[in-house]
C-alpha positions in Angstrom: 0.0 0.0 0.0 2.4 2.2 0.6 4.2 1.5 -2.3 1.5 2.2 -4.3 0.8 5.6 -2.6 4.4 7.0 -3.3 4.2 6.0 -7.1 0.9 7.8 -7.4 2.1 10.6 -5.7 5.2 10.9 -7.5 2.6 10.5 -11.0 0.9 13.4 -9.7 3.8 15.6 -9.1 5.2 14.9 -12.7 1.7 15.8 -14.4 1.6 18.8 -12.1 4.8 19.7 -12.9 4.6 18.8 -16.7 1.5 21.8 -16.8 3.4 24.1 -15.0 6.2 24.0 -17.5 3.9 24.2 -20.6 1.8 27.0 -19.1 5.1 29.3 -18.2 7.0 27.5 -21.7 7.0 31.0 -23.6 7.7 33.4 -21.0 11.2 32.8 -19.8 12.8 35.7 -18.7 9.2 37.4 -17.6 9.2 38.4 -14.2 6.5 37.6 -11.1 5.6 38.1 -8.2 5.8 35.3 -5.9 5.8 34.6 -2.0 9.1 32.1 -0.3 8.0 29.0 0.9 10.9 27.3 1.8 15.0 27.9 2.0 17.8 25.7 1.8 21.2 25.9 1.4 21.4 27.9 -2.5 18.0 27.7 -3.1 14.3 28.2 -2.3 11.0 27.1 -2.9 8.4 29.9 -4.2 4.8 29.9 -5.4 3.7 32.7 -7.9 0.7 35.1 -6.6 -0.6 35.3 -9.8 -0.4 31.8 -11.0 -0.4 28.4 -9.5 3.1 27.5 -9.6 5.2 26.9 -7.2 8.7 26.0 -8.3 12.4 26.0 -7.1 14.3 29.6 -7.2 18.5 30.4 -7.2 19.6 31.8 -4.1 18.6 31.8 -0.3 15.5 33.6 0.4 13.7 34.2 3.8 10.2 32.1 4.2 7.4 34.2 4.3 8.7 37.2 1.9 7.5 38.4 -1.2 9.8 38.8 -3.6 9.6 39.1 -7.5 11.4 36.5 -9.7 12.7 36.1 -13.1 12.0 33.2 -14.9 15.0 31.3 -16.3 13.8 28.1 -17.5 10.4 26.7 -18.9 11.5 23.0 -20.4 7.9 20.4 -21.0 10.3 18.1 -22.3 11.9 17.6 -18.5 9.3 18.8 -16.9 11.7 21.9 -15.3 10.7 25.3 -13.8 13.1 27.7 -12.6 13.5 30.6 -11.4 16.1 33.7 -10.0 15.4 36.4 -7.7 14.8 39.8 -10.0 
């Protein structure tokens, strides 16, 4: 059972992640508006305020800040979203 649970959620991560990268495909190097979710060492986790997104950033940001991003990469093929702060 468990098994089964961490293959479907790792199929629903992929499909969410496969839309994300088609919606943002033709706007790399646009910039957004976005809130910190998470930090670690060179990078952090943000979500877009205009658009459901959340995606991985370059650079340590503080949780809980809003901060506008550029986007640097927009692949379907791999399924990649990334971002810099602006």
């Amino acid at each position: 059972m468990a098994a089964s649970d961490r293959r479907t959620h790792a199929v629903e991560r992929a499909v969410v992640d496969l839309v994300e990268a088609t919606l943002l495909a033709g706007r790399v190097g646009e910039v957004f508006d976005a809130v910190v979710l998470d930090t670690e060492e060179k990078r952090s986790t943000v979500v877009l305020t205009d658009l459901a997104v959340q995606a991985r950033c370059d650079g340590r940001l503080t949780p809980g800040d809003r901060v506008r991003v550029r986007l640097t990469a927009a692949d379907p093929a791999t399924r990649a979203v990334r971002f810099e702060p602006a």
